[in-house]
PDBQT receptor file of N, H, CA, C and O in Angstrom, charges set to zero:
ATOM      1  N   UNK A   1       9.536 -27.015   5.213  1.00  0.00    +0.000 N 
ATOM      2  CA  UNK A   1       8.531 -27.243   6.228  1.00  0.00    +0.000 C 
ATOM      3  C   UNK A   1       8.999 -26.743   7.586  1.00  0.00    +0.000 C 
ATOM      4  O   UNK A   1       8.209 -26.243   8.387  1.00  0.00    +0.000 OA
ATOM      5  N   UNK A   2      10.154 -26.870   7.806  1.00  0.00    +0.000 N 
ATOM      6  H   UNK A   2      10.796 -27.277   7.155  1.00  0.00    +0.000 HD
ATOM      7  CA  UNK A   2      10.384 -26.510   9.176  1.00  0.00    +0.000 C 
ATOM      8  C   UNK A   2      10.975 -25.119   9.241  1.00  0.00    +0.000 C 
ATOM      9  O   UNK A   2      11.560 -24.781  10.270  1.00  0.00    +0.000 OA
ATOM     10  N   UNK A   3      10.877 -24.385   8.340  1.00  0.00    +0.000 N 
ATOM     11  H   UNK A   3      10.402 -24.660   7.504  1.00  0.00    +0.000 HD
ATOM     12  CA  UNK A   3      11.012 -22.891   7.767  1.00  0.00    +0.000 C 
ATOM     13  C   UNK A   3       9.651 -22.607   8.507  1.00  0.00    +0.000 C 
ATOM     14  O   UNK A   3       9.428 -22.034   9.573  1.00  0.00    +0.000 OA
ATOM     15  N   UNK A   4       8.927 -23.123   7.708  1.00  0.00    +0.000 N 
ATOM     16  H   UNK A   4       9.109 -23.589   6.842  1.00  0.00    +0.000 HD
ATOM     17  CA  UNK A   4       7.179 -22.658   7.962  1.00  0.00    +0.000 C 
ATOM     18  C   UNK A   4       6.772 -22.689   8.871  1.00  0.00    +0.000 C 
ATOM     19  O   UNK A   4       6.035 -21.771   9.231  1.00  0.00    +0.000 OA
ATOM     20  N   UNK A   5       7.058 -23.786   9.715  1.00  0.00    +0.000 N 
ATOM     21  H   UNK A   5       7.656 -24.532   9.423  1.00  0.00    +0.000 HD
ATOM     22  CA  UNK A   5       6.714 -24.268  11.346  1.00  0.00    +0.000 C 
ATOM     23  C   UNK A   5       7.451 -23.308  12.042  1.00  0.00    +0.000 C 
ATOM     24  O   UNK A   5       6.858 -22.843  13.016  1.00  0.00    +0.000 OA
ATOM     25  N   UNK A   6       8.450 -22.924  11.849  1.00  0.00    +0.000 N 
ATOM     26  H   UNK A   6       8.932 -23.302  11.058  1.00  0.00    +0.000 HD
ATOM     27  CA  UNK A   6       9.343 -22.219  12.835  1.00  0.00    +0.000 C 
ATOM     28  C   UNK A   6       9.002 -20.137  12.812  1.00  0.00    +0.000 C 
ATOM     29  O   UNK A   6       9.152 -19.187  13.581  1.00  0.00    +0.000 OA
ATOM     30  N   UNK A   7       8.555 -20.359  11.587  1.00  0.00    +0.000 N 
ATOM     31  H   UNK A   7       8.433 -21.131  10.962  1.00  0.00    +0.000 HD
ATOM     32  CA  UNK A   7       7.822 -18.721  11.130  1.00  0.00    +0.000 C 
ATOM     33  C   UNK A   7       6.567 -18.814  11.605  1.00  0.00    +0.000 C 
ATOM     34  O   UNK A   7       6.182 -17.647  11.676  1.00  0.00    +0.000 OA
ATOM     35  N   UNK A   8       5.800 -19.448  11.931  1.00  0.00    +0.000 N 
ATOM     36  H   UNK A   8       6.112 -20.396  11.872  1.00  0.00    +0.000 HD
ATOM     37  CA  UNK A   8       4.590 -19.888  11.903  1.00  0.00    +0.000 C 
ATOM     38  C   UNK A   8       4.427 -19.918  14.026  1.00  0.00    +0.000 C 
ATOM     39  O   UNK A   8       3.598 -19.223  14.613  1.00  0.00    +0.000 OA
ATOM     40  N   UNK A   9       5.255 -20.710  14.631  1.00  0.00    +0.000 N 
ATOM     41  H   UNK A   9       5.928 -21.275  14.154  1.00  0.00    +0.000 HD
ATOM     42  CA  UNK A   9       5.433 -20.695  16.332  1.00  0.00    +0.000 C 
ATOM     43  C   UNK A   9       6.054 -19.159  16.117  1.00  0.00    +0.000 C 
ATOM     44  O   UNK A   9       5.249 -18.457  16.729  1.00  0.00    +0.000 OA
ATOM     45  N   UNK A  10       6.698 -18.608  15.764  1.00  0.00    +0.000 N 
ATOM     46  H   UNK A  10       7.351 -19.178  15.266  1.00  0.00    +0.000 HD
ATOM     47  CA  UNK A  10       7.702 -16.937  15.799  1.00  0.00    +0.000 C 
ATOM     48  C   UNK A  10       5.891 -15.606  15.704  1.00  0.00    +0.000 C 
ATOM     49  O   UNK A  10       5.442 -14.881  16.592  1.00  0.00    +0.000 OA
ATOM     50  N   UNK A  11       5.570 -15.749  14.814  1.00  0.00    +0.000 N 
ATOM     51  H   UNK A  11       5.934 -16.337  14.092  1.00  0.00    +0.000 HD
ATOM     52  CA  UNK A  11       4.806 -15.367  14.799  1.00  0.00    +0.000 C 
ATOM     53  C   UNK A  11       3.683 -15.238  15.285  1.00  0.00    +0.000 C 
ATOM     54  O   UNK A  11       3.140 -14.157  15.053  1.00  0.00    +0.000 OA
ATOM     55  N   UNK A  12       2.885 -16.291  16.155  1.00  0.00    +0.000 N 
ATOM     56  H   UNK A  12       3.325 -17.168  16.343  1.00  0.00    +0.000 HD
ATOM     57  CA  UNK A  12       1.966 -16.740  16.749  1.00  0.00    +0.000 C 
ATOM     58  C   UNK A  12       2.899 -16.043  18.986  1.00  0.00    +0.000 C 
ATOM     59  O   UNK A  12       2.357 -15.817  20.068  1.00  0.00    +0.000 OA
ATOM     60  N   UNK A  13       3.921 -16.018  18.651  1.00  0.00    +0.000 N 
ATOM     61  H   UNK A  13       4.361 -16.202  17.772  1.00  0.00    +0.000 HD
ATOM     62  CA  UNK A  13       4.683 -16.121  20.085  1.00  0.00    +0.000 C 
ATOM     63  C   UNK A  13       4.550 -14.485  20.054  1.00  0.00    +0.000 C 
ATOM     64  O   UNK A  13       4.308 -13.990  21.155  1.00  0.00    +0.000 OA
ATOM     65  N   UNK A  14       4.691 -13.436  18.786  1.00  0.00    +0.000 N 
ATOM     66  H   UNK A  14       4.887 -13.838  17.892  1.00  0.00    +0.000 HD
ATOM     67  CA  UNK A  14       4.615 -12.100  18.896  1.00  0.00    +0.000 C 
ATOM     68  C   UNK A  14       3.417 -11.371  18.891  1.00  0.00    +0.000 C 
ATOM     69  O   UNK A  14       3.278 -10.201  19.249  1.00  0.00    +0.000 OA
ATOM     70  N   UNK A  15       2.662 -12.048  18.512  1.00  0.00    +0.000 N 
ATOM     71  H   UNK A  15       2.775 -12.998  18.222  1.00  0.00    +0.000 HD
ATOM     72  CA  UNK A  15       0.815 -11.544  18.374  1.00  0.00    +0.000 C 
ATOM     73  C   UNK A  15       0.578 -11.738  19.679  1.00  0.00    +0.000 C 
ATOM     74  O   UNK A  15       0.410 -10.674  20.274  1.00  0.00    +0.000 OA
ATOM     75  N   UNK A  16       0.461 -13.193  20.694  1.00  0.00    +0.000 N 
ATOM     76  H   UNK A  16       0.598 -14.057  20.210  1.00  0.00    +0.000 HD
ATOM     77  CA  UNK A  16       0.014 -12.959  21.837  1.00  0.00    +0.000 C 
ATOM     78  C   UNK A  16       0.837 -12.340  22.648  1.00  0.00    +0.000 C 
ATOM     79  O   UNK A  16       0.340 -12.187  23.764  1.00  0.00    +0.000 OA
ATOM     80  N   UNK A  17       2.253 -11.783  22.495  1.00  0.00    +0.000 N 
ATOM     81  H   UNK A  17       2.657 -11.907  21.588  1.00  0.00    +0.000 HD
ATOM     82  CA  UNK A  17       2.944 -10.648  23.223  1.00  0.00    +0.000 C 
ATOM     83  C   UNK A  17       2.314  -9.630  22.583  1.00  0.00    +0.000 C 
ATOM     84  O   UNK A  17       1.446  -9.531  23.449  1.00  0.00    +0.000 OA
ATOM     85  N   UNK A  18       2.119  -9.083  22.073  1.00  0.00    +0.000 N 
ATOM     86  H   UNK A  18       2.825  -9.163  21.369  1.00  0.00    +0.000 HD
ATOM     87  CA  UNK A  18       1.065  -7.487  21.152  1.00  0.00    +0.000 C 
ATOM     88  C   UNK A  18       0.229  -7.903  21.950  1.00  0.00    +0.000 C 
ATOM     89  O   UNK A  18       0.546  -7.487  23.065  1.00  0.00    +0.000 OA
ATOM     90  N   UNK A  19      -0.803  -8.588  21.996  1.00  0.00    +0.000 N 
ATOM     91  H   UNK A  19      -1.060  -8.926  21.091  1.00  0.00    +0.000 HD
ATOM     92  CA  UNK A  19      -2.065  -8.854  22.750  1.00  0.00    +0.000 C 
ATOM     93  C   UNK A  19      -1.955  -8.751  24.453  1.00  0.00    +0.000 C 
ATOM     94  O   UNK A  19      -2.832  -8.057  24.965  1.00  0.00    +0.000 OA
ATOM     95  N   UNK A  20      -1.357  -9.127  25.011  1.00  0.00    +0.000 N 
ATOM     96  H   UNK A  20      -0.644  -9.691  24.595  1.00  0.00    +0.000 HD
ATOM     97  CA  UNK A  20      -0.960  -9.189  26.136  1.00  0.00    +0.000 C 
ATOM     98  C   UNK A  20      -0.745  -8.362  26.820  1.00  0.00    +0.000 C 
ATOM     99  O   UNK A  20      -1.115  -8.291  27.991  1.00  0.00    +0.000 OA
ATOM    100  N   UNK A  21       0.472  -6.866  25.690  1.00  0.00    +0.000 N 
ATOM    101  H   UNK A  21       0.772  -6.923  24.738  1.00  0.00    +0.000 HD
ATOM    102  CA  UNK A  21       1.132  -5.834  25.924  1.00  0.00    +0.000 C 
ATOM    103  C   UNK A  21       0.298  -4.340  25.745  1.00  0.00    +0.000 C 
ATOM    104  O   UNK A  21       0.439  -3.258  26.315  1.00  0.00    +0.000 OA
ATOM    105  N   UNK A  22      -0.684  -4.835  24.623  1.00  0.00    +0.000 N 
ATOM    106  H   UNK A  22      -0.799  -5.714  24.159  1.00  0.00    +0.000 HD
ATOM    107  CA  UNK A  22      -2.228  -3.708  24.890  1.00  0.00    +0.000 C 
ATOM    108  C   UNK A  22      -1.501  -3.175  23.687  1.00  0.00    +0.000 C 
ATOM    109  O   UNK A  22      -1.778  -1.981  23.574  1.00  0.00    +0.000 OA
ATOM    110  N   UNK A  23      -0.697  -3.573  22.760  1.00  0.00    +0.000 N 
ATOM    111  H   UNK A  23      -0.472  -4.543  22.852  1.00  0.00    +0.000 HD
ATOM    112  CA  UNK A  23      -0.290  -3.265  21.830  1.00  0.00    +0.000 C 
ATOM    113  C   UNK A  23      -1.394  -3.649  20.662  1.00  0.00    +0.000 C 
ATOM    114  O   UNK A  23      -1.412  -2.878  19.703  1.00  0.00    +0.000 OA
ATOM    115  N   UNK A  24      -2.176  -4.590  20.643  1.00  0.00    +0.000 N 
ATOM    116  H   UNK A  24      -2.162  -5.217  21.422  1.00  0.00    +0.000 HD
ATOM    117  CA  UNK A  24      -3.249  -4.947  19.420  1.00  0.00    +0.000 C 
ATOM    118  C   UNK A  24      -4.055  -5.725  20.377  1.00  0.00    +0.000 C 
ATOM    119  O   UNK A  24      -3.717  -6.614  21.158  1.00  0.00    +0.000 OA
ATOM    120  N   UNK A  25      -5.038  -5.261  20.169  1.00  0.00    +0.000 N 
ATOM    121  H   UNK A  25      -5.313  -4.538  19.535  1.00  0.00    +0.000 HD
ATOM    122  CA  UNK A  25      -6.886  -5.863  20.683  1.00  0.00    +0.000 C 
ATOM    123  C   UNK A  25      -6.840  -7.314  20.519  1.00  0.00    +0.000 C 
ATOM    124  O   UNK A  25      -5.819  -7.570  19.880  1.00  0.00    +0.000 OA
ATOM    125  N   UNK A  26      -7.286  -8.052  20.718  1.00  0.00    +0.000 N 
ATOM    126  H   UNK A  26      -8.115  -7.844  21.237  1.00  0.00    +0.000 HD
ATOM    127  CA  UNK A  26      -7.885  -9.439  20.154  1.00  0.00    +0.000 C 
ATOM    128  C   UNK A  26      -8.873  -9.527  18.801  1.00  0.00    +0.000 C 
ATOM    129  O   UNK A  26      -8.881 -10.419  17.952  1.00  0.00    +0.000 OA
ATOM    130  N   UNK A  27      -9.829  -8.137  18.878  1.00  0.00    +0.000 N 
ATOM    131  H   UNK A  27      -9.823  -7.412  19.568  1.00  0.00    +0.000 HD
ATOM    132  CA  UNK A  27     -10.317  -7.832  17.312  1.00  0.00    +0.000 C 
ATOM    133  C   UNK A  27      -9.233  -8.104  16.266  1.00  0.00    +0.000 C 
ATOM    134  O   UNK A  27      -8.899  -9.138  15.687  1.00  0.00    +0.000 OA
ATOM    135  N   UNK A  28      -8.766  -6.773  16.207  1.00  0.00    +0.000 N 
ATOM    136  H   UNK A  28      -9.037  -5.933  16.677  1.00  0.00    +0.000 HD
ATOM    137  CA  UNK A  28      -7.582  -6.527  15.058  1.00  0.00    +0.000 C 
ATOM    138  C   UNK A  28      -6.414  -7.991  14.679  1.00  0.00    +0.000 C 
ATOM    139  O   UNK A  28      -6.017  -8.408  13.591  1.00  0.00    +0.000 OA
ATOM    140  N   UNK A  29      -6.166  -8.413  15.917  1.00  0.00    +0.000 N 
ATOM    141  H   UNK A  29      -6.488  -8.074  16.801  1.00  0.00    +0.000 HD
ATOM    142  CA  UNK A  29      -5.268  -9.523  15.948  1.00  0.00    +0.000 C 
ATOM    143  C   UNK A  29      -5.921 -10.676  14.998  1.00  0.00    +0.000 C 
ATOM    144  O   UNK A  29      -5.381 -11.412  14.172  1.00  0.00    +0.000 OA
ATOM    145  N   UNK A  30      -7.496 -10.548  15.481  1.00  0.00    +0.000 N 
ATOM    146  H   UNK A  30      -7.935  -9.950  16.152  1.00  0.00    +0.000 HD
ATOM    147  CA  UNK A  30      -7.960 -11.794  14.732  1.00  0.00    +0.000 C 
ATOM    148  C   UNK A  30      -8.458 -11.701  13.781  1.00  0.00    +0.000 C 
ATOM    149  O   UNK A  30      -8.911 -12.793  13.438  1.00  0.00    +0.000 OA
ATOM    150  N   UNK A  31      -8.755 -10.509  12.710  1.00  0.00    +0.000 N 
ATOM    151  H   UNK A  31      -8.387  -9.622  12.989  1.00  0.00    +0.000 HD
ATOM    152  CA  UNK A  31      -8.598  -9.898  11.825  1.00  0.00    +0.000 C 
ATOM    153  C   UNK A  31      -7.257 -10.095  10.709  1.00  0.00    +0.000 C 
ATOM    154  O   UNK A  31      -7.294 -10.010   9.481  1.00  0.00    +0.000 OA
ATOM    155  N   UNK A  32      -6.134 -10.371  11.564  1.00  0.00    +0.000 N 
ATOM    156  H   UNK A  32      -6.105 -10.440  12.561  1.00  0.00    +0.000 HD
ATOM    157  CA  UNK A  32      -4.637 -10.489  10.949  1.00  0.00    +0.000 C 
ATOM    158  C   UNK A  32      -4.504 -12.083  10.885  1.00  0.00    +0.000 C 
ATOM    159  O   UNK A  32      -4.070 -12.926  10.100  1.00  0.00    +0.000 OA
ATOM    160  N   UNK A  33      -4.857 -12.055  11.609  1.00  0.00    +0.000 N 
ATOM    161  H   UNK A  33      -5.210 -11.371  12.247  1.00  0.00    +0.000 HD
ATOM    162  CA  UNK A  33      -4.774 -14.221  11.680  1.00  0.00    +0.000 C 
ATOM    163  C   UNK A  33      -5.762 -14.322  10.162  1.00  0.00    +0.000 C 
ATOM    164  O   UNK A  33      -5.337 -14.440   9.013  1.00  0.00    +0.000 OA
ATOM    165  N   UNK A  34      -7.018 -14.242  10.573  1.00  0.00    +0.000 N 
ATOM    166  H   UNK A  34      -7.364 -14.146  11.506  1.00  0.00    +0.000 HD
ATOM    167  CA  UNK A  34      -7.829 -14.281   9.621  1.00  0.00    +0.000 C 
ATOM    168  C   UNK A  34      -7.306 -14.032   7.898  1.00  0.00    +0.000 C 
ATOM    169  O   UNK A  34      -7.605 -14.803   6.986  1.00  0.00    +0.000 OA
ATOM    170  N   UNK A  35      -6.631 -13.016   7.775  1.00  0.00    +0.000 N 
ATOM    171  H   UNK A  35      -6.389 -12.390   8.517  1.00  0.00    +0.000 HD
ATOM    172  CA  UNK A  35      -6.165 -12.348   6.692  1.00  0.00    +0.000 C 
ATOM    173  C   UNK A  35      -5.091 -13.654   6.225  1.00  0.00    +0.000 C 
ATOM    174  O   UNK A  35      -4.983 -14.380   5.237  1.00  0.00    +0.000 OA
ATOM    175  N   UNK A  36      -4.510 -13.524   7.303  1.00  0.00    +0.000 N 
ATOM    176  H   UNK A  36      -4.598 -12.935   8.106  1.00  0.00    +0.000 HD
ATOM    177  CA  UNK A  36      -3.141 -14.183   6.505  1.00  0.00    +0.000 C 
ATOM    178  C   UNK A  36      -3.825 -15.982   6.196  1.00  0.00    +0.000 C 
ATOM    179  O   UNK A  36      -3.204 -16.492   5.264  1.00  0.00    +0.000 OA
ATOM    180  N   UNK A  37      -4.388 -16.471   6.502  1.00  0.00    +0.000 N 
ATOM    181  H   UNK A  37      -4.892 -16.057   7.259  1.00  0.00    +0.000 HD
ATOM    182  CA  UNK A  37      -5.358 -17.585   6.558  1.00  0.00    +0.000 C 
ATOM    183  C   UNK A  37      -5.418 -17.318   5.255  1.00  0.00    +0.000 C 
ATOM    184  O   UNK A  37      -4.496 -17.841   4.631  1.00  0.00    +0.000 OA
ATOM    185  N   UNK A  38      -6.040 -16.799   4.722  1.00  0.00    +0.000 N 
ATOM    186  H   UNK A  38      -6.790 -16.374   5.229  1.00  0.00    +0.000 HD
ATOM    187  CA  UNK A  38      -6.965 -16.847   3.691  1.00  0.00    +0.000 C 
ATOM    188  C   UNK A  38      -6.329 -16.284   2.486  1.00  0.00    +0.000 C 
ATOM    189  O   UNK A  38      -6.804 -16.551   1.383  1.00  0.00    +0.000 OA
ATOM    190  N   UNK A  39      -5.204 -15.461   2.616  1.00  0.00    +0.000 N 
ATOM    191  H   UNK A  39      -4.818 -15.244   3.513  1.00  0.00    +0.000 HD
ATOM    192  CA  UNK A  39      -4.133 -15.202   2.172  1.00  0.00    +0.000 C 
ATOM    193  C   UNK A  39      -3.393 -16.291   1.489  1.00  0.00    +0.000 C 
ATOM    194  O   UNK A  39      -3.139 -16.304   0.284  1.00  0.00    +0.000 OA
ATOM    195  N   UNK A  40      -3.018 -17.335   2.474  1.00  0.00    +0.000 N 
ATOM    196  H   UNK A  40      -3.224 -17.324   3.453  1.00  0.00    +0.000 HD
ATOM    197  CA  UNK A  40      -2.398 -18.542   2.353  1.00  0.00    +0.000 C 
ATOM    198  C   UNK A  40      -2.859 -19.553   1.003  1.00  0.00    +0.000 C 
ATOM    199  O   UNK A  40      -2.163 -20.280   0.293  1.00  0.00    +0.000 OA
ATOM    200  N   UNK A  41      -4.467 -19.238   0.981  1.00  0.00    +0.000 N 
ATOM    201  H   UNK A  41      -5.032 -18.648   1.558  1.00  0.00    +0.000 HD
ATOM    202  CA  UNK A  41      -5.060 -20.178   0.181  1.00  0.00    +0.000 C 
ATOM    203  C   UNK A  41      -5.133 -19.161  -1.092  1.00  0.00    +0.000 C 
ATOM    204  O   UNK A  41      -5.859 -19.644  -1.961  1.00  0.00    +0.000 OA
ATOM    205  N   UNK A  42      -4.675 -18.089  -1.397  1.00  0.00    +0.000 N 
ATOM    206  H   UNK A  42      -4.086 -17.696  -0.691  1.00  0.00    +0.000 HD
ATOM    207  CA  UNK A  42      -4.645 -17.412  -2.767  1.00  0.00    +0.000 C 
ATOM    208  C   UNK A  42      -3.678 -17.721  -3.592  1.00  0.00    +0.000 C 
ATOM    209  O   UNK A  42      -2.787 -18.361  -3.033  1.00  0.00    +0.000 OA
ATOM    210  N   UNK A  43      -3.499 -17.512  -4.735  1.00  0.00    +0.000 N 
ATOM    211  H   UNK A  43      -4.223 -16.993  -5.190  1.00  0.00    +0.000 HD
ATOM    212  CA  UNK A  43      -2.149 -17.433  -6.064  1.00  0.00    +0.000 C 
ATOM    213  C   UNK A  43      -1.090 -16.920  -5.379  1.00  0.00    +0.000 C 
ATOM    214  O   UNK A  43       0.031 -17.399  -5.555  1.00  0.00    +0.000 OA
ATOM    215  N   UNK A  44      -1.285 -15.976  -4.589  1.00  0.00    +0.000 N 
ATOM    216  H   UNK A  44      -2.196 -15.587  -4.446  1.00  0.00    +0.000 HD
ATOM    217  CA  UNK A  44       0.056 -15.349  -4.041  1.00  0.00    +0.000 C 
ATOM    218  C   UNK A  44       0.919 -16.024  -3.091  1.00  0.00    +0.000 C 
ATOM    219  O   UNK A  44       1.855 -15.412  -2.579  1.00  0.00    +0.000 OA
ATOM    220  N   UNK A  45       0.646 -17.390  -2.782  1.00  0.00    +0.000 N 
ATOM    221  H   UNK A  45      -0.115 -17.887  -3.198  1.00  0.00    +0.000 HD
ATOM    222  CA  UNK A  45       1.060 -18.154  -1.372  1.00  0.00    +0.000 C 
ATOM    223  C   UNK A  45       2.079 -18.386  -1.884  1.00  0.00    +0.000 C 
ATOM    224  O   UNK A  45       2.994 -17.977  -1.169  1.00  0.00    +0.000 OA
ATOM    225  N   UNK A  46       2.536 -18.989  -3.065  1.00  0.00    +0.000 N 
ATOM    226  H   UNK A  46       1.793 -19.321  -3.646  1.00  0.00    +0.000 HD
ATOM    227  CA  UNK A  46       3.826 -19.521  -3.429  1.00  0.00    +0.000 C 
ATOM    228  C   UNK A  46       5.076 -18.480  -3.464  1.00  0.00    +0.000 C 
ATOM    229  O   UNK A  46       6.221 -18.652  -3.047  1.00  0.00    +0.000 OA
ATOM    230  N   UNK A  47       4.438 -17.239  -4.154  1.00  0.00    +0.000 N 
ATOM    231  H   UNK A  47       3.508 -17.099  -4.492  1.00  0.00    +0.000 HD
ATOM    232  CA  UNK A  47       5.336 -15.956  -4.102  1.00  0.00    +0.000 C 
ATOM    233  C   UNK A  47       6.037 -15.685  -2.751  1.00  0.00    +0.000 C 
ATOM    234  O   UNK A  47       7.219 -15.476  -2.481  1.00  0.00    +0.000 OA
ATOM    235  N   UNK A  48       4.813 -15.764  -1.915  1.00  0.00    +0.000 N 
ATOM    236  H   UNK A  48       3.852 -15.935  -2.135  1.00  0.00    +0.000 HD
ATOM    237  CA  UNK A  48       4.906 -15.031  -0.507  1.00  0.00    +0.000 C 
ATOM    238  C   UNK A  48       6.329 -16.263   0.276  1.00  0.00    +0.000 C 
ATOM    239  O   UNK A  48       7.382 -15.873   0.779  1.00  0.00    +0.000 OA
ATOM    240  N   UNK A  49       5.933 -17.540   0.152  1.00  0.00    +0.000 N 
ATOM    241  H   UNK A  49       5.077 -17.857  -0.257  1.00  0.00    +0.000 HD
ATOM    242  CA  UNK A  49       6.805 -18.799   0.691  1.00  0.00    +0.000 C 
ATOM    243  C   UNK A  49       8.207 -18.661   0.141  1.00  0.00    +0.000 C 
ATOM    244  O   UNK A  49       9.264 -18.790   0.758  1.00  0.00    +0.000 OA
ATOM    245  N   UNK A  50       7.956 -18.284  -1.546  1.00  0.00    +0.000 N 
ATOM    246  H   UNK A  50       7.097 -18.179  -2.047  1.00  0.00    +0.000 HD
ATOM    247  CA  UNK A  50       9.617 -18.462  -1.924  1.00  0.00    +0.000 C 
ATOM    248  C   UNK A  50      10.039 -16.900  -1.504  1.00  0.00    +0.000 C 
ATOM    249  O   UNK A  50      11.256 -16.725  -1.573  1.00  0.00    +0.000 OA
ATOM    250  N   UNK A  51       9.368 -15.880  -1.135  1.00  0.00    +0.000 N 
ATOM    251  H   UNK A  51       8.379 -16.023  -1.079  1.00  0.00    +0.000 HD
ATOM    252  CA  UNK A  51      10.156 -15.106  -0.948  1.00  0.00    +0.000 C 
ATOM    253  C   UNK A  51      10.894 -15.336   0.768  1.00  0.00    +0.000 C 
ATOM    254  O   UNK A  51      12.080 -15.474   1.067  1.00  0.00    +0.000 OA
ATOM    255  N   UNK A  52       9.624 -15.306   1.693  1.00  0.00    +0.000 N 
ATOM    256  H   UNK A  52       8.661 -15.193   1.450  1.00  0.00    +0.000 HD
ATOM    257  CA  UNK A  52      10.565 -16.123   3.102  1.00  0.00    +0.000 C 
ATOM    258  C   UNK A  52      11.257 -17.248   2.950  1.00  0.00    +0.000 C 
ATOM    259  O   UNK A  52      11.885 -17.519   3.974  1.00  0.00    +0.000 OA
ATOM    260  N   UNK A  53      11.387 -17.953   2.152  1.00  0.00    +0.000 N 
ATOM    261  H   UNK A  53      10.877 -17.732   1.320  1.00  0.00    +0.000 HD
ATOM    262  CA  UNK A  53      12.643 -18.735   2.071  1.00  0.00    +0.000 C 
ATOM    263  C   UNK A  53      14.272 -18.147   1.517  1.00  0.00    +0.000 C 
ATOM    264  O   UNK A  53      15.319 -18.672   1.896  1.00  0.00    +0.000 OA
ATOM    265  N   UNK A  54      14.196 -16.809   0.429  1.00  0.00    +0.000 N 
ATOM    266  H   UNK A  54      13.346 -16.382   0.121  1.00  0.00    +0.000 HD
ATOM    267  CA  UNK A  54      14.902 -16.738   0.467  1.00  0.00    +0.000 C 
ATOM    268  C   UNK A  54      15.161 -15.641   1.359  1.00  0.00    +0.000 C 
ATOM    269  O   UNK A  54      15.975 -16.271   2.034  1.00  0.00    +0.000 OA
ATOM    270  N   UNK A  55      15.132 -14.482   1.929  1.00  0.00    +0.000 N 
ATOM    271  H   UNK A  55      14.470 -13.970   1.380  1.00  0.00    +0.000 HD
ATOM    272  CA  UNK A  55      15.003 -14.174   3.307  1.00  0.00    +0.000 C 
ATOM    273  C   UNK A  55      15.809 -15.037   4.293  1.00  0.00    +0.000 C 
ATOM    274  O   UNK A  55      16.982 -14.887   4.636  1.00  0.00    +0.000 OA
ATOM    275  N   UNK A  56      15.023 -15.867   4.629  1.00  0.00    +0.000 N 
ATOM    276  H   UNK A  56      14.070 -15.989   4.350  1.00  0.00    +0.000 HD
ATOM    277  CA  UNK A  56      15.657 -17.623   5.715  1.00  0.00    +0.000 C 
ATOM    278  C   UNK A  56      16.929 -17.777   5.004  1.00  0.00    +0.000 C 
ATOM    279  O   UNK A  56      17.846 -17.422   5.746  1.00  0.00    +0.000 OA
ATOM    280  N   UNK A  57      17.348 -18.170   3.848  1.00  0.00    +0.000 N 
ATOM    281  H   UNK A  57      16.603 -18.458   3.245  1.00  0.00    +0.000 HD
ATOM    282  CA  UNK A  57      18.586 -18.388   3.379  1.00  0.00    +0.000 C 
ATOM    283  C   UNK A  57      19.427 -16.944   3.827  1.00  0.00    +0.000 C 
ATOM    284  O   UNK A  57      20.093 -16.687   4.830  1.00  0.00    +0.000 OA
ATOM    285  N   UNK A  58      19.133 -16.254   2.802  1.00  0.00    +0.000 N 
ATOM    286  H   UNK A  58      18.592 -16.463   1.987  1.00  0.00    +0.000 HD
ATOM    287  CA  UNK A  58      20.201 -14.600   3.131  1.00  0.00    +0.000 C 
ATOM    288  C   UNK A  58      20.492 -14.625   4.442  1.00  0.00    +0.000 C 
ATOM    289  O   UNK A  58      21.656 -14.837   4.783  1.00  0.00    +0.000 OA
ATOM    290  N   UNK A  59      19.439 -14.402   5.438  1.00  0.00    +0.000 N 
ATOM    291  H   UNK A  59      18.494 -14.229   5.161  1.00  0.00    +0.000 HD
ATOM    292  CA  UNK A  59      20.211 -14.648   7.029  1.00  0.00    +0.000 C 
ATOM    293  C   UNK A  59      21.220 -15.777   7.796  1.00  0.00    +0.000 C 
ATOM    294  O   UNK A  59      22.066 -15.743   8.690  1.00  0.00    +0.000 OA
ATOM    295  N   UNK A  60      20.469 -17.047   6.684  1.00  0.00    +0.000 N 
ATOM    296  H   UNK A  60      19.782 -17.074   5.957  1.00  0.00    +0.000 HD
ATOM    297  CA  UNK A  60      21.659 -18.426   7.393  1.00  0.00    +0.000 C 
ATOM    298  C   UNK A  60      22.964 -18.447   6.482  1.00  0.00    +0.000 C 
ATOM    299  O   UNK A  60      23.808 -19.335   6.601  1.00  0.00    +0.000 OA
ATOM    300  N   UNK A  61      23.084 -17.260   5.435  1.00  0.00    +0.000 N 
ATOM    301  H   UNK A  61      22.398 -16.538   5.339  1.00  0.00    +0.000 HD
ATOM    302  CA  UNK A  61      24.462 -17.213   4.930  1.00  0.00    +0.000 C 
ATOM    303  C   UNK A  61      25.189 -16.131   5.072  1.00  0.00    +0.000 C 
ATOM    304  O   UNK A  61      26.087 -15.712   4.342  1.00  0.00    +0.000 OA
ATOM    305  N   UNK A  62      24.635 -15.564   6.337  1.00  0.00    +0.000 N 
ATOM    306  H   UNK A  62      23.905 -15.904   6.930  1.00  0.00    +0.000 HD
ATOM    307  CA  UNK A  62      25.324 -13.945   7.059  1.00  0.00    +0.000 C 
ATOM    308  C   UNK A  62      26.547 -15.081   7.854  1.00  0.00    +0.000 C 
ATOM    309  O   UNK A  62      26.247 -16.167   8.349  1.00  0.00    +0.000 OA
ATOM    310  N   UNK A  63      27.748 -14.568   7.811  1.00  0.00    +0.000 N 
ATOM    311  H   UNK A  63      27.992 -13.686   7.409  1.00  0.00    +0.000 HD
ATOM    312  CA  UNK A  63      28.362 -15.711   9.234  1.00  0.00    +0.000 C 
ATOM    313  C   UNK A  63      28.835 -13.867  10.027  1.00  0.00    +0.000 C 
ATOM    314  O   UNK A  63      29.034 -12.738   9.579  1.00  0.00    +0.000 OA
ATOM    315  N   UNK A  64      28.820 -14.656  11.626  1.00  0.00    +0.000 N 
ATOM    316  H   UNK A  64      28.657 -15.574  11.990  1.00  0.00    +0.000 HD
ATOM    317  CA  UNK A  64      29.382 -13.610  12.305  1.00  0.00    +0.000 C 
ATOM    318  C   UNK A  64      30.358 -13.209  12.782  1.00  0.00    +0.000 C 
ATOM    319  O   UNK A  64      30.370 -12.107  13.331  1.00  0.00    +0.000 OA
TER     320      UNK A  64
């Protein structure tokens, strides 16, 4: 959960920098919100979660 929450504020913090930066419209942006929304509620959500989790792991077992 706090994987999700924390991908979830990361993501939401780079769209309104794109938006802001004249890098993506507010159309297209909300088009991508939209997508991934609805995305979320398909067969593929679980795939998509365990794959950013392991992702999230591989990086928290890089040491520097």
């Amino acid at each position: 959960m706090a994987i999700s929450l924390s991908m979830v504020l990361l993501f939401a913090v780079i769209l309104v920098v794109m938006i802001r930066s004249g890098s993506i419209k507010p159309g297209p942006a909300l088009v991508a919100v939209l997508f991934g929304f609805f995305l979320a509620s398909t067969g593929m959500a679980p795939s998509i979660n365990r794959f950013m989790n392991s992702i999230a792991d591989t990086i928290n077992q890089i040491s520097f």
